[in-house]
C-alpha positions in Angstrom: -168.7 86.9 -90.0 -166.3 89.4 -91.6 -166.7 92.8 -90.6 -167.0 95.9 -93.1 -164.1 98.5 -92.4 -163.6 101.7 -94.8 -160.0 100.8 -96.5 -159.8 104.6 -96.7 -159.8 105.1 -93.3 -157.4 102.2 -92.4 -155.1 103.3 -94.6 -155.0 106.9 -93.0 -154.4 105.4 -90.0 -151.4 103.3 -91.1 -149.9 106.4 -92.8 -150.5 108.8 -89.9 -149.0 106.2 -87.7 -145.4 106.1 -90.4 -142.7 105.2 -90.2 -139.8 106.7 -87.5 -137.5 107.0 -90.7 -134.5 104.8 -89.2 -131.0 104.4 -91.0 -131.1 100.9 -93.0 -130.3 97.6 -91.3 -130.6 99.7 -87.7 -133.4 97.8 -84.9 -136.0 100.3 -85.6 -135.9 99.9 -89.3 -138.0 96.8 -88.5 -140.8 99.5 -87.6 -140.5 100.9 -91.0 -140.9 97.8 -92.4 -143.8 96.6 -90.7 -145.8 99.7 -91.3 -144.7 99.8 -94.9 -145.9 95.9 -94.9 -149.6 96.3 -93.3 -150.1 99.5 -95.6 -149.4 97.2 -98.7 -152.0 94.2 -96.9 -154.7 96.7 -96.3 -154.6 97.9 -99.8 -154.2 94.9 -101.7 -156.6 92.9 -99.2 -159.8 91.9 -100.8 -163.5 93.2 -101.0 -166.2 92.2 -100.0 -170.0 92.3 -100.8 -172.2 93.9 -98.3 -175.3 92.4 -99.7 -174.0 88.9 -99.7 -172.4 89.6 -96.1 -175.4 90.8 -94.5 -177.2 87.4 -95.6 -179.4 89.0 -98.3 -179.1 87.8 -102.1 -179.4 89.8 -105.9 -182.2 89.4 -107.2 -180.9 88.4 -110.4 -179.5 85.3 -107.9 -183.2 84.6 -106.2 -184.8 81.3 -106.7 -188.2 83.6 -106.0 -187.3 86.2 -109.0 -190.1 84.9 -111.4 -192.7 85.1 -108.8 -191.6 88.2 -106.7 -193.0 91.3 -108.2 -192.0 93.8 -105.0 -188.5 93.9 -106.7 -189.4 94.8 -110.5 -189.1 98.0 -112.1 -191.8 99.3 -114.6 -190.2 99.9 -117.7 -193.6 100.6 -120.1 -196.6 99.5 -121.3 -195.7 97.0 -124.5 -199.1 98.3 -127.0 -198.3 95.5 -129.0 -199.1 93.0 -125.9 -201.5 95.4 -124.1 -199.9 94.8 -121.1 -197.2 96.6 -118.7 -193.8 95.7 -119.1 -191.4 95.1 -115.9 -187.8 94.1 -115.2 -185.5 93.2 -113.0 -182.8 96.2 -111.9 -179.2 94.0 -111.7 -178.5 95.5 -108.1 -182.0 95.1 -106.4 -181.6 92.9 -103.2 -184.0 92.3 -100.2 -183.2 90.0 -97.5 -186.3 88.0 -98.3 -184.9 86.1 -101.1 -182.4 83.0 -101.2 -180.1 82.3 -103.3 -180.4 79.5 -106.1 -178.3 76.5 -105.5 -176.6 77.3 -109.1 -175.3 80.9 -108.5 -173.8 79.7 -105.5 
């Protein structure tokens, strides 16, 4: 399971740790390479989504979306249909829902 880490916090670490600012082509310019290496990884190294990592699904993903009504937002009553209008918020999640086979 991958583990969630604050980049921020990495990257503090790498630069408190810096470089010893050896000459060029000297045996501790390796150092200084190597720290200068892992602070380009942990920047450029990729995200990713809590909600999918902790096992839980969108529910704009759910294969329960038309019949769950827990995760709806009232938007209005529609006068013209006499009845309440609801919809789905893009970044609502519950751990209840799975995925559909499609989104996957």
């Amino acid at each position: 399971m991958d583990d969630l880490i604050s980049r921020k916090a990495l990257l503090k670490r790498l630069h408190d740790v810096g470089g010893c600012g050896a000459p060029p082509e000297s045996w501790a310019d390796g150092y200084d390479k190597a720290i200068d290496l892992a602070y380009g990884m942990a920047e450029n190294a990729p995200t990713i989504d809590p909600v999918h990592a902790s096992g839980a699904c969108y529910c704009r993903e759910c294969k329960y979306q038309d019949e769950c009504i827990c995760r709806i937002e009232f938007i209005g009553r529609n006068p013209i249909l006499e009845q309440n209008t609801y919809e789905y918020h893009p970044l609502h999640f519950c751990s209840n829902g799975q995925r559909r086979e499609d989104t996957k």
